[in-house]
N, C-alpha and C positions, 0 to 999 in steps of 0.2 A: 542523446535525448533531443537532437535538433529535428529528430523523423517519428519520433515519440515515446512511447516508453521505456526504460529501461531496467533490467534488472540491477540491484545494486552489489556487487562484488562482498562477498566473505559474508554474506546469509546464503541461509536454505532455500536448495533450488523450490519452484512449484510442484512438489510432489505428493504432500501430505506426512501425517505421520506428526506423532507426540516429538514432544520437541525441538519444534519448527517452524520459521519466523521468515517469510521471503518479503525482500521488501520491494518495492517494486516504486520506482521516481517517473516523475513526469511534470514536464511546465503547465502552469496555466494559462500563462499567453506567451508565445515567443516564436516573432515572428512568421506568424501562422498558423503556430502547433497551439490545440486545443485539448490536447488531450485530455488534462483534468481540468479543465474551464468552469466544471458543473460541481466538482470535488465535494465542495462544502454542501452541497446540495443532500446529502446521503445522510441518510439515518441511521440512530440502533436497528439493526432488523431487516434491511435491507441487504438486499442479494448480491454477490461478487463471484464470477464463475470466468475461472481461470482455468484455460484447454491449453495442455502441454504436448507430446507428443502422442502420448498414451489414451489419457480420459481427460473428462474436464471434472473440476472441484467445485461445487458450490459452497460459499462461504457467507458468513451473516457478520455484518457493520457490529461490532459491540461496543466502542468505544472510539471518540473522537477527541483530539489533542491537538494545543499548538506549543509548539516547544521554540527552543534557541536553536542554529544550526549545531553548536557543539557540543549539544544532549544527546550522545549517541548511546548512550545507556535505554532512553528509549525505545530504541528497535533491536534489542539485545532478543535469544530467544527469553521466552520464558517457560519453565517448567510445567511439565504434562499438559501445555499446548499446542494447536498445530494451528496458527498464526499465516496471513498476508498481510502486511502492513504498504498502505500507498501514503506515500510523502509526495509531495510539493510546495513549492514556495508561497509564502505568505505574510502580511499579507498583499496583496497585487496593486499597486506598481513597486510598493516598497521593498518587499521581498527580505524582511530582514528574520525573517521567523519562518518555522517548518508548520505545515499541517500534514497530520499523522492522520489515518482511517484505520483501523485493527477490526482486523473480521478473523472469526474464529470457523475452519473448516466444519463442517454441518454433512456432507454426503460427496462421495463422487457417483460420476455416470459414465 
């Protein structure tokens, strides 16, 4: 995470497909890295388009969370979904809580 985002080990890769949950971390400031700087900025409904090696996914914001870091139950899959979930720290400078973004796959291209 120190060059930007990563995927989080033991979810589903970015592929699509019902029952699928990729989560994908990233800092909001550290030491240069901006990656999700703007995170909270995203709405229901807003667009997330994740290009693997194959296509890219277009995915819609449905739901925004801040959790505990040891709520891991929230980025669990959940049934007949096909799930991105973006975590990062929050909130900034404190960092003692997760913010979650869940977008639900919508199309690929």
């Amino acid at each position: 995470m120190a060059k930007g985002a990563a995927y989080l080990a033991n979810t589903s890769l970015p592929v699509g497909g019902n029952n699928t949950n990729c989560v994908i971390a990233a800092h909001t400031r550290y030491r240069g890295i901006y990656m999700f700087r703007r995170i909270t900025e995203l709405e229901i409904g807003d667009e997330i388009y994740i290009t693997n090696f194959w296509e890219t996914f277009v995915y819609k914001v449905s739901e925004t969370k801040v959790i505990t870091p040891n709520d891991s139950q929230n980025i669990y899959i959940q049934p007949d979904r096909s799930l991105v979930t973006l975590s990062t720290c929050h909130p900034y400078p404190d960092k003692y809580q997760r913010y979650l973004v869940y977008a639900e796959l919508v199309s690929s291209q």
